[in-house]
Biopython code that builds the backbone (N, CA, C, O; Angstrom):
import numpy as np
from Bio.PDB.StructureBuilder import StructureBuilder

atoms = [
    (1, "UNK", "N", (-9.402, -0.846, 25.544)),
    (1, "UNK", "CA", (-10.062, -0.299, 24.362)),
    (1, "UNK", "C", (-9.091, -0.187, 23.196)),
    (1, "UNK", "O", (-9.481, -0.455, 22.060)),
    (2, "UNK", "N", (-7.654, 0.256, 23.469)),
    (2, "UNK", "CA", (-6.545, 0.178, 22.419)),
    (2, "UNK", "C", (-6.587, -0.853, 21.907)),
    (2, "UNK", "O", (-6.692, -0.937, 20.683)),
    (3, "UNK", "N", (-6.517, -1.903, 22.686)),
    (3, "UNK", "CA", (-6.742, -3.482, 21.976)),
    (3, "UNK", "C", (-7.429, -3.684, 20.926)),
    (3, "UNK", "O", (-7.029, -4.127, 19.849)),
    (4, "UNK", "N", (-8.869, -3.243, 21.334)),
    (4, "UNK", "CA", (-10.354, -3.468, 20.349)),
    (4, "UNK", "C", (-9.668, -2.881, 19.518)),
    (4, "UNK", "O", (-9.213, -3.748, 18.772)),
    (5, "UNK", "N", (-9.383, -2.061, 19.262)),
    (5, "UNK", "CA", (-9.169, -0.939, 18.097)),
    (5, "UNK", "C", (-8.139, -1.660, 17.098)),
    (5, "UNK", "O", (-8.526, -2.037, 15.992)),
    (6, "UNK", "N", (-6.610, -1.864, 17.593)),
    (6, "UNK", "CA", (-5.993, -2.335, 16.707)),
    (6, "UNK", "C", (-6.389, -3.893, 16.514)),
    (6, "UNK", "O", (-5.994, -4.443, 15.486)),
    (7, "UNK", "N", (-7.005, -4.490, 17.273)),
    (7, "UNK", "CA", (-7.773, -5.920, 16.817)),
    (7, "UNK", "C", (-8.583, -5.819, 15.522)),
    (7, "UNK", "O", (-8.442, -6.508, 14.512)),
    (8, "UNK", "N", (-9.682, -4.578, 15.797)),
    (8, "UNK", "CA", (-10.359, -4.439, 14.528)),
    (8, "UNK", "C", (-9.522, -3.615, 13.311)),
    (8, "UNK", "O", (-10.135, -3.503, 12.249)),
    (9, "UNK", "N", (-8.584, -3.211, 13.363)),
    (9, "UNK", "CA", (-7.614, -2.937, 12.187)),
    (9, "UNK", "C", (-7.525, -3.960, 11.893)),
    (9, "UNK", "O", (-8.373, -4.578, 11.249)),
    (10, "UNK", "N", (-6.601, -4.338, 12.244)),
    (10, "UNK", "CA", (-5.594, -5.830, 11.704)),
    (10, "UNK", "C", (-6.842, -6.548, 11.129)),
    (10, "UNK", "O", (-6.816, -6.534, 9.898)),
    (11, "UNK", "N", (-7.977, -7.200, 11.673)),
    (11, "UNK", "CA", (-9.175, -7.605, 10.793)),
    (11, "UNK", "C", (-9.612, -6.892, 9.354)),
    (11, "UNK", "O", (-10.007, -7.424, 8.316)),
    (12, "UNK", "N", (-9.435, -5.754, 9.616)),
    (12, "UNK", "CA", (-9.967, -4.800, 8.351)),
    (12, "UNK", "C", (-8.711, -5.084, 7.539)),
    (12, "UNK", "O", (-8.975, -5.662, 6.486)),
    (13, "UNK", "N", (-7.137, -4.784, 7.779)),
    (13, "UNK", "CA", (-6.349, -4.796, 6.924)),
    (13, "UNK", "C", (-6.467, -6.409, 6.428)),
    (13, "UNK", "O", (-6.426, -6.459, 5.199)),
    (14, "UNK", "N", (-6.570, -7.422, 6.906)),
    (14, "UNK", "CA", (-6.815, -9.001, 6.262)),
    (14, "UNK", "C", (-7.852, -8.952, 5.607)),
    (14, "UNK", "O", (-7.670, -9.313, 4.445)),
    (15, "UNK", "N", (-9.338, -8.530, 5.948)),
    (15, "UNK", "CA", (-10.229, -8.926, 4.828)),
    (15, "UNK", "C", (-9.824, -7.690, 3.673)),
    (15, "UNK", "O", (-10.254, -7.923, 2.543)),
    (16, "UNK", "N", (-8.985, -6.311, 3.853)),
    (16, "UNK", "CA", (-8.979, -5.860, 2.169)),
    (16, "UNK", "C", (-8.390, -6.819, 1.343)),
    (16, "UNK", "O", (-8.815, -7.324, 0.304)),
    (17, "UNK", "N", (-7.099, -7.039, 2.102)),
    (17, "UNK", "CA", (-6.244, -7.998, 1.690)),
    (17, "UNK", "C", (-6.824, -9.201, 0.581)),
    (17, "UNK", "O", (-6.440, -9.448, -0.562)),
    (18, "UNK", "N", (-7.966, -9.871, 1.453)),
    (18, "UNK", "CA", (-8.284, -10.788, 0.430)),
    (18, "UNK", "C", (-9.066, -10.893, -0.558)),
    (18, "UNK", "O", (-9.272, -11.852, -1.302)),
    (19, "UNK", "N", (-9.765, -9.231, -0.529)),
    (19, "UNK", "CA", (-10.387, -8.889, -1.270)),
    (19, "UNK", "C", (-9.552, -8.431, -2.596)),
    (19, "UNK", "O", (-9.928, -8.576, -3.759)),
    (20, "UNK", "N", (-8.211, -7.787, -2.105)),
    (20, "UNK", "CA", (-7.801, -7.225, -3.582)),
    (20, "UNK", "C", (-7.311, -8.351, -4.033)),
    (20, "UNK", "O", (-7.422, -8.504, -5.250)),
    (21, "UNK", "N", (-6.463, -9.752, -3.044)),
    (21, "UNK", "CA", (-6.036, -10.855, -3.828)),
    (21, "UNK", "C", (-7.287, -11.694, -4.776)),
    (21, "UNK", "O", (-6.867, -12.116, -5.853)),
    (22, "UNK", "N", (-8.149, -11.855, -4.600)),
    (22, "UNK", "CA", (-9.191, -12.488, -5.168)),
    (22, "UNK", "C", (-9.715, -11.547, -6.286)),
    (22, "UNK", "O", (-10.040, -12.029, -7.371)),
    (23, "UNK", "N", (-9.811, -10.093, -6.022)),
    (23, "UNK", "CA", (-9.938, -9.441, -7.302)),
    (23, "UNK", "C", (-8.930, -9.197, -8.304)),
    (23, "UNK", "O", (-9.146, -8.876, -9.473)),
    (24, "UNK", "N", (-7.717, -9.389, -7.702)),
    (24, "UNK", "CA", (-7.053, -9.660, -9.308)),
    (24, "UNK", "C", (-7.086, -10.930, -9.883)),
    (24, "UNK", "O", (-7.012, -10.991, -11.110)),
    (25, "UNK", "N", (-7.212, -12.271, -9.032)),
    (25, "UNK", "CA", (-6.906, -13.096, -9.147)),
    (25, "UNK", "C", (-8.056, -13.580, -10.558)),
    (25, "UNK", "O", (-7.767, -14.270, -11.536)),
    (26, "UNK", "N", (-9.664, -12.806, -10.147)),
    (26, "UNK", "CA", (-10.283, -12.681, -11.244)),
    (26, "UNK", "C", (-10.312, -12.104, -12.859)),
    (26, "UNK", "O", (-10.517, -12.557, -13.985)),
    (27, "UNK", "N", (-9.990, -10.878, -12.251)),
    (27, "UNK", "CA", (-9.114, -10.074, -13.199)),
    (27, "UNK", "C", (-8.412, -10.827, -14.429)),
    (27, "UNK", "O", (-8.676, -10.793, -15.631)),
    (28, "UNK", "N", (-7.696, -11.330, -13.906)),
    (28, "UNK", "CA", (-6.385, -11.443, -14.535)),
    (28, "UNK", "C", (-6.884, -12.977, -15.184)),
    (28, "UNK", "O", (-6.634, -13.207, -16.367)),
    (29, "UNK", "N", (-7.478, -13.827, -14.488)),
    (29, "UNK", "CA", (-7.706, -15.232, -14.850)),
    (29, "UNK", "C", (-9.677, -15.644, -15.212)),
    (29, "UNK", "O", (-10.296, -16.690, -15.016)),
    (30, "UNK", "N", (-10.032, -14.622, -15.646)),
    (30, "UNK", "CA", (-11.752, -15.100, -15.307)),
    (30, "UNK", "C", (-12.123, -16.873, -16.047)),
    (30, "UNK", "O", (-12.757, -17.805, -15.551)),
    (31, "UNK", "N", (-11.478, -16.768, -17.259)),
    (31, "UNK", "CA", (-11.814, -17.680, -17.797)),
    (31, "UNK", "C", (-11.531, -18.857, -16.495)),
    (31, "UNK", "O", (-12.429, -19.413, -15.863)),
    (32, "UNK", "N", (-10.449, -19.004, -16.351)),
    (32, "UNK", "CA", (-10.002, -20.103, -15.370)),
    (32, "UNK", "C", (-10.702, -20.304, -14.175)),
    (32, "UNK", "O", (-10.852, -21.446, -13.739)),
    (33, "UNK", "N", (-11.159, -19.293, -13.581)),
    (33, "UNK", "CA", (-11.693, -18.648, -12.448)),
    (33, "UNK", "C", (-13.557, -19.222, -12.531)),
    (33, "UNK", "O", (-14.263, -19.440, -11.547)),
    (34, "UNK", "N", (-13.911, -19.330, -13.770)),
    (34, "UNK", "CA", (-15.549, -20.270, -14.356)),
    (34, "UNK", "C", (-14.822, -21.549, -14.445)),
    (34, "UNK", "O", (-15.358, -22.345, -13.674)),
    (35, "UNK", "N", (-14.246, -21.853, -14.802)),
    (35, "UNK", "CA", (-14.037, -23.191, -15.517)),
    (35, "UNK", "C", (-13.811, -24.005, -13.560)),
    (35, "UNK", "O", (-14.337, -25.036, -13.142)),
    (36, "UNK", "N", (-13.020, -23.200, -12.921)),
    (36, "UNK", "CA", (-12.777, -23.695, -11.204)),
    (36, "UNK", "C", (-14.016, -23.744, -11.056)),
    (36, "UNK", "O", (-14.416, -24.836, -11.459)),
    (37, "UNK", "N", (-14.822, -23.118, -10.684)),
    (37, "UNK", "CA", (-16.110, -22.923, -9.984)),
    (37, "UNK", "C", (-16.999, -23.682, -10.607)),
    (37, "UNK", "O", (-17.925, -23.975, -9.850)),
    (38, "UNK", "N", (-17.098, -24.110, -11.642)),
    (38, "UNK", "CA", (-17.757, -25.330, -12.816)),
    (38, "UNK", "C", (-17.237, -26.792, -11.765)),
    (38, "UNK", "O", (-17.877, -27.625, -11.124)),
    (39, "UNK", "N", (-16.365, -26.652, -11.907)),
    (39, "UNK", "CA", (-15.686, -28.771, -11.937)),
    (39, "UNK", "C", (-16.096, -28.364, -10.019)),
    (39, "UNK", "O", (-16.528, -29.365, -9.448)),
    (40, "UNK", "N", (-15.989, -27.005, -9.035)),
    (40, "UNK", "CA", (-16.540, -26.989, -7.556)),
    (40, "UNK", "C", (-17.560, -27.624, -7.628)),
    (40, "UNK", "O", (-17.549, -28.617, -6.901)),
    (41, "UNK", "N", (-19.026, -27.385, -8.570)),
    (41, "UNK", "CA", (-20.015, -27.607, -8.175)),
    (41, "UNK", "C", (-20.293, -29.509, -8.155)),
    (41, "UNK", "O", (-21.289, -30.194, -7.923)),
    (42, "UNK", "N", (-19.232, -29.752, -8.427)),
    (42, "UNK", "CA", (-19.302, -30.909, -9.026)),
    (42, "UNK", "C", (-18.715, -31.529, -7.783)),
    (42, "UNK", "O", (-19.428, -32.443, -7.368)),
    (43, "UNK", "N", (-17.732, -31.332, -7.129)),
    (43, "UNK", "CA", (-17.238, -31.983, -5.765)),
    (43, "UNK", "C", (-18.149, -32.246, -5.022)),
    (43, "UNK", "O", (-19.169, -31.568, -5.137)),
    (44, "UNK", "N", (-18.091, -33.560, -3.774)),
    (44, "UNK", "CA", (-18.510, -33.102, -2.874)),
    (44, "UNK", "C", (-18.491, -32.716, -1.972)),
    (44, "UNK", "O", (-17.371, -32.245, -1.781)),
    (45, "UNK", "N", (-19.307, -32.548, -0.898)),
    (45, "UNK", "CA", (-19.662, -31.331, -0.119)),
    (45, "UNK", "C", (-18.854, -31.387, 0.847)),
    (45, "UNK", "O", (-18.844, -30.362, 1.527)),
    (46, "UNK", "N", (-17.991, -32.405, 1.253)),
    (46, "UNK", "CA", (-17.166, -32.844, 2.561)),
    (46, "UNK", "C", (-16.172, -32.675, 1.543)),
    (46, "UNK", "O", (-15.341, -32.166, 2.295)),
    (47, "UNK", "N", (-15.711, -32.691, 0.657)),
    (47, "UNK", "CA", (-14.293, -32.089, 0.039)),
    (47, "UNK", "C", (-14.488, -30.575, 0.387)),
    (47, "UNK", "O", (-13.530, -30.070, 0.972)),
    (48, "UNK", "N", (-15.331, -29.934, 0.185)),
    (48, "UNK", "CA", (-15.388, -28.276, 0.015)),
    (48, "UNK", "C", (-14.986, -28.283, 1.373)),
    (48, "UNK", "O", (-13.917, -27.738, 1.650)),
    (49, "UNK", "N", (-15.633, -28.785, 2.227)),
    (49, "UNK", "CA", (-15.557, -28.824, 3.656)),
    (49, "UNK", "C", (-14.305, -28.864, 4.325)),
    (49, "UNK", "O", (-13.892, -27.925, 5.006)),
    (50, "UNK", "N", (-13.757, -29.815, 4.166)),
    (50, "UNK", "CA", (-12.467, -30.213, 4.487)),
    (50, "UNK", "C", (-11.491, -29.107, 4.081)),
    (50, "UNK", "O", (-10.743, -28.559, 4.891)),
    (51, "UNK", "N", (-11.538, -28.839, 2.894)),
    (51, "UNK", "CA", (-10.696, -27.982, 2.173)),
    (51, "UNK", "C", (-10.823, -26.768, 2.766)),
    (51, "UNK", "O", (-9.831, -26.144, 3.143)),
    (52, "UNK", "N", (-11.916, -26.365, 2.889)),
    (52, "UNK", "CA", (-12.473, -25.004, 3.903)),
    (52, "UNK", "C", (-11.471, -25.013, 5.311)),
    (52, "UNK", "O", (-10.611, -24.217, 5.687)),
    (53, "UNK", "N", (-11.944, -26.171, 5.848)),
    (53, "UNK", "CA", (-11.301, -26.243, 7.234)),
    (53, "UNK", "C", (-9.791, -25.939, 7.013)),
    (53, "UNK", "O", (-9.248, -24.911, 7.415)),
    (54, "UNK", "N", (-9.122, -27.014, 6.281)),
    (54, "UNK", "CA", (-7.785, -26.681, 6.436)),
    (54, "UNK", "C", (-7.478, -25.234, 5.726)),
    (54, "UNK", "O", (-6.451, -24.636, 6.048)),
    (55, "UNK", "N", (-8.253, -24.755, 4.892)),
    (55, "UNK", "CA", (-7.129, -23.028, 4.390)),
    (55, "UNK", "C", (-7.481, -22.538, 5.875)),
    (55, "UNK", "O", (-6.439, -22.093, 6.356)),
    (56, "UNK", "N", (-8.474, -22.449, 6.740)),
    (56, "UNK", "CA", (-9.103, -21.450, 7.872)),
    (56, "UNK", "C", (-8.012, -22.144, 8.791)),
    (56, "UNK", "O", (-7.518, -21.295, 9.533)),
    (57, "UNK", "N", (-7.602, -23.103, 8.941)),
    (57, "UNK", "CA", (-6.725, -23.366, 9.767)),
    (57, "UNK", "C", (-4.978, -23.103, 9.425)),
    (57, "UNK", "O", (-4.010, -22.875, 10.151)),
    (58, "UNK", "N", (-5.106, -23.218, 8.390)),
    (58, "UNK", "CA", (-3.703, -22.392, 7.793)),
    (58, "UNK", "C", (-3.478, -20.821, 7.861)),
    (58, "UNK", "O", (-2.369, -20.299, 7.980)),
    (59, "UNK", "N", (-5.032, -19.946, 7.743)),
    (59, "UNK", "CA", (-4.928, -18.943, 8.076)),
    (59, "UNK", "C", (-4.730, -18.455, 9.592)),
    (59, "UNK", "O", (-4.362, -17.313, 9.870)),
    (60, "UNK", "N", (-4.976, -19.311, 10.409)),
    (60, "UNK", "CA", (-5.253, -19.472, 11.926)),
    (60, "UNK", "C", (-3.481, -19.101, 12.337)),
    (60, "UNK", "O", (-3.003, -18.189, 13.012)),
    (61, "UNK", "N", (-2.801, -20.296, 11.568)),
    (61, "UNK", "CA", (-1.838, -20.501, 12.229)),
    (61, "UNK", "C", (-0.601, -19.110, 11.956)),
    (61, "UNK", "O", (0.236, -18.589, 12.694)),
    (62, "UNK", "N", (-1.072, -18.852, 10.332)),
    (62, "UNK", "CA", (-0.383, -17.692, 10.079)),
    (62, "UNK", "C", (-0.387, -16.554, 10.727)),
    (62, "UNK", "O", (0.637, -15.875, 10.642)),
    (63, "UNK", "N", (-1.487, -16.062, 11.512)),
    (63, "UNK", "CA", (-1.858, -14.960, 12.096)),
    (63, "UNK", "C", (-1.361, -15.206, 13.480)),
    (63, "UNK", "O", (-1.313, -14.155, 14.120)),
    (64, "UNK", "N", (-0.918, -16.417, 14.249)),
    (64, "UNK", "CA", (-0.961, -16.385, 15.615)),
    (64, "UNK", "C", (0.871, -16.900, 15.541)),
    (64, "UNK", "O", (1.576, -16.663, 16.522)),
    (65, "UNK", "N", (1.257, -17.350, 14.734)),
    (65, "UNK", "CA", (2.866, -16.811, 14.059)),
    (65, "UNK", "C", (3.366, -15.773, 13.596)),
    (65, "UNK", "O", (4.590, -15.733, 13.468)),
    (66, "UNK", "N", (2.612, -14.720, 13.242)),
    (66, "UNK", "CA", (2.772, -13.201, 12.368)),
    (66, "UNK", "C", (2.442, -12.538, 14.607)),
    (66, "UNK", "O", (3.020, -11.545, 15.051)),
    (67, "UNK", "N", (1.595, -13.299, 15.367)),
    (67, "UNK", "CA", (1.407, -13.100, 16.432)),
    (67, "UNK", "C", (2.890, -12.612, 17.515)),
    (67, "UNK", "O", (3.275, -11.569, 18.042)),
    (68, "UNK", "N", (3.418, -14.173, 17.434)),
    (68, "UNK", "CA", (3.959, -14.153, 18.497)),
    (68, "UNK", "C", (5.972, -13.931, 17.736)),
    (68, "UNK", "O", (6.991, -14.330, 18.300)),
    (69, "UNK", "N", (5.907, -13.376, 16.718)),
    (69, "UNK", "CA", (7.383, -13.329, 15.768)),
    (69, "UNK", "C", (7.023, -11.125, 16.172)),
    (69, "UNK", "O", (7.753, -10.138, 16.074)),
    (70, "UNK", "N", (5.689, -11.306, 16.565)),
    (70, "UNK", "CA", (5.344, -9.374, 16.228)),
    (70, "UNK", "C", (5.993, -8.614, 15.295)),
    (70, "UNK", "O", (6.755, -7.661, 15.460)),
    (71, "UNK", "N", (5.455, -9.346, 13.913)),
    (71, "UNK", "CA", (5.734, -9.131, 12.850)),
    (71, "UNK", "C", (4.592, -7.964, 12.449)),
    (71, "UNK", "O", (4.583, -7.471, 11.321)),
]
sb = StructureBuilder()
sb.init_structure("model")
sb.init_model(0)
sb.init_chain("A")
sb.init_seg("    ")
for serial, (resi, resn, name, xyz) in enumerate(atoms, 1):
    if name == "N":
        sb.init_residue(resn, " ", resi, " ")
    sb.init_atom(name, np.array(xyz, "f"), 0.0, 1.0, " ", f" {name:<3s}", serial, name[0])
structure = sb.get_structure()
């Protein structure tokens, strides 16, 4: 049950995480931040895709290295 518990921390502390990075990131850049999301809609859908896959797999690897360093 200790497990569950700090499993679901560490989840909670990553999604604030990317919540406050993405809210400043707006913050601070909105204009830039429309003008990205403009030229997105315009890609296609296997670029978003791809691109998806690899950050989720970059995040994968960071967490199971932050894992086994028991950082």
């Amino acid at each position: 049950m200790g497990q569950l518990l700090l499993l679901g921390s560490f989840l909670l502390i990553g999604f604030g995480l990317i919540l406050l990075v993405e809210g400043l990131i707006y913050a601070f850049f909105p204009i830039q931040m429309k003008r990205l999301i403009a030229q997105m809609t315009n890609m296609p859908e296997a670029t978003l895709r791809s691109g998806g896959v690899v950050a989720a797999m970059a995040g994968f690897g960071l967490l199971v290295l932050l894992k086994v360093i028991q950082f």
